[in-house]
C-alpha positions, 0 to 999 in steps of 0.5 A: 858231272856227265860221265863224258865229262869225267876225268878217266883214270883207270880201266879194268881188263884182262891182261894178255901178257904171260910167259906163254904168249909174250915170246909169241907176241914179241915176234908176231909184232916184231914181223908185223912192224918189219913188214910194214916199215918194209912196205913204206915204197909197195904201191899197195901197202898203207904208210902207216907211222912206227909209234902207232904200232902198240907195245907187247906189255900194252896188251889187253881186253879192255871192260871199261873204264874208270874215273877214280878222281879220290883214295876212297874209290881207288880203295873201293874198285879194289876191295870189290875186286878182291870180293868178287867170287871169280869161281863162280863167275866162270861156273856162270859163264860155262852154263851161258854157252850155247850148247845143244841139250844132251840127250840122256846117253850123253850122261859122261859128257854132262859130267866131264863138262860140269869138271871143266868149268873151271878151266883155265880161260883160253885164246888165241889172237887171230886176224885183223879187224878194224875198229872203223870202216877198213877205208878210212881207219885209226885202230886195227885190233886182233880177234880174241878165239874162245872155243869155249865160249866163255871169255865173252860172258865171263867179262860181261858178268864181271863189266856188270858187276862193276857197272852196278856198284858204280865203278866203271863208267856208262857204256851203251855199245855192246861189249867188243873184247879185243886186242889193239895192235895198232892205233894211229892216236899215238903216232904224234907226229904231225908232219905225217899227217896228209901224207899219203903213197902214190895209190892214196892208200895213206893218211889223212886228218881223221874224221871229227864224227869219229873222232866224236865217237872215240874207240871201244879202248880206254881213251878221250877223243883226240886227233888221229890220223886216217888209214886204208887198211884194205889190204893190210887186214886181208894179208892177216886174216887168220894169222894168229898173233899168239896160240892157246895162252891162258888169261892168268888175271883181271886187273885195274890197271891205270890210264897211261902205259909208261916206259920202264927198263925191263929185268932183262935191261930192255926198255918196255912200256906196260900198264900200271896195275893197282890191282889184280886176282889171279884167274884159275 
């Protein structure tokens, strides 16, 4: 069957959500959706439906995704999970950084970098960007900041890895790691649709080719709804969402965030994972 065909099940990503960057998140996302909502009648904000603002607990970097139609390759995905050698994955990505070669009085510097290549994994969550031309737009994602360079091949080595053992479905785009803040696929309410404030800066039916060409996440073509998010992504551009928070695990998590009353009796909605290794 061709891998476009396939039943997606499961995904394989670095979850976002930790001690340090979930009270940051709740109150970046909190402000974010009071200022839209707020914005419902500003002639110059987009009308853009609550539902399609996602949940702290659904934050990610998506490497791909999985169809894990039987026992045995769920088993599989995970055994080559928990066999993968993450050291050295992250001794690898540090030598992949673009770096200047040292000249030979840097001899400290070459030995402190060589101990800090397995450093904790930092980022920062900064700005908005858009998935699609900002015009006419269904997924607005935060930037992940790395100045260590190493998060990005880091995952490419990992995505590679799984790609070869024939885990994670094809993908010929490069690579695009990044935190979805909104996504108007999961505003469903169709009255919505077509609506649009006084300055046309609203939504619309999405367009089939994009629709056809889906989104770098973790999901099939399905109707969304259109934005222009001009203004929006320029009102964010270097807001940071949540500052220096350390990437704890890898995770295959599966298809389909479900709600839960969280240890604090709050409602949440999050990712299953069926497996993870913790990162150093």
């Amino acid at each position: 069957m061709p891998p476009s065909k396939l039943p997606l099940t499961h995904f394989l990503c670095l979850p976002l959500v930790t001690e340090t960057s979930k009270p940051q998140l709740q109150a970046s996302l909190r402000d974010f959706t009071s200022e839209l909502l707020g914005a419902v009648n500003d002639d110059t904000a987009a009308v853009i439906p609550e539902k399609a603002i996602r949940p702290v607990g659904t934050l990610h970097l998506t490497l791909g995704v999985m169809s894990l139609t039987s026992p045995e390759r769920v088993d599989g995905a995970m055994g080559l999970l928990e066999q993968i050698d993450l050291q050295h994955m992250l001794r690898e990505a540090g030598t992949e950084t673009s770096q200047p070669a040292p000249t030979p009085l840097d001899v400290s510097q070459i030995e402190a970098k060589g101990t800090d290549l397995i450093s904790p994994l930092m980022v920062t969550l900064s700005s908005l960007a858009s998935m699609h031309t900002p015009r006419s737009t269904s997924l607005l994602y935060a930037i992940p900041m790395d100045t260590s360079h190493r998060v990005l091949p880091f995952c490419l080595s990992l995505r590679d890895t799984f790609l070869e053992a024939g885990f994670l479905l094809p993908d010929e785009r490069p690579l695009l790691l990044h935190a979805t803040i909104l996504n108007t696929i999961y505003a469903t309410d169709r009255r919505s649709r077509g609506t649009a404030n006084r300055r046309g800066q609203g939504l619309g039916e999405g367009d089939p080719s994009q629709n056809a060409s889906g989104s770098r996440g973790h999901g099939r073509k399905r109707g969304k709804l259109n934005m222009d998010a001009t203004n929006i992504i320029q009102r964010y551009d270097g807001y940071e969402w949540a500052k220096d928070f350390r990437i704890e695990k890898v995770a295959i998590c599966k298809m389909g965030a479900k709600k839960s009353i969280g240890q604090d009796g709050i409602p949440v909605e999050e990712y299953e994972q069926v497996a993870s290794r913790p990162l150093p």
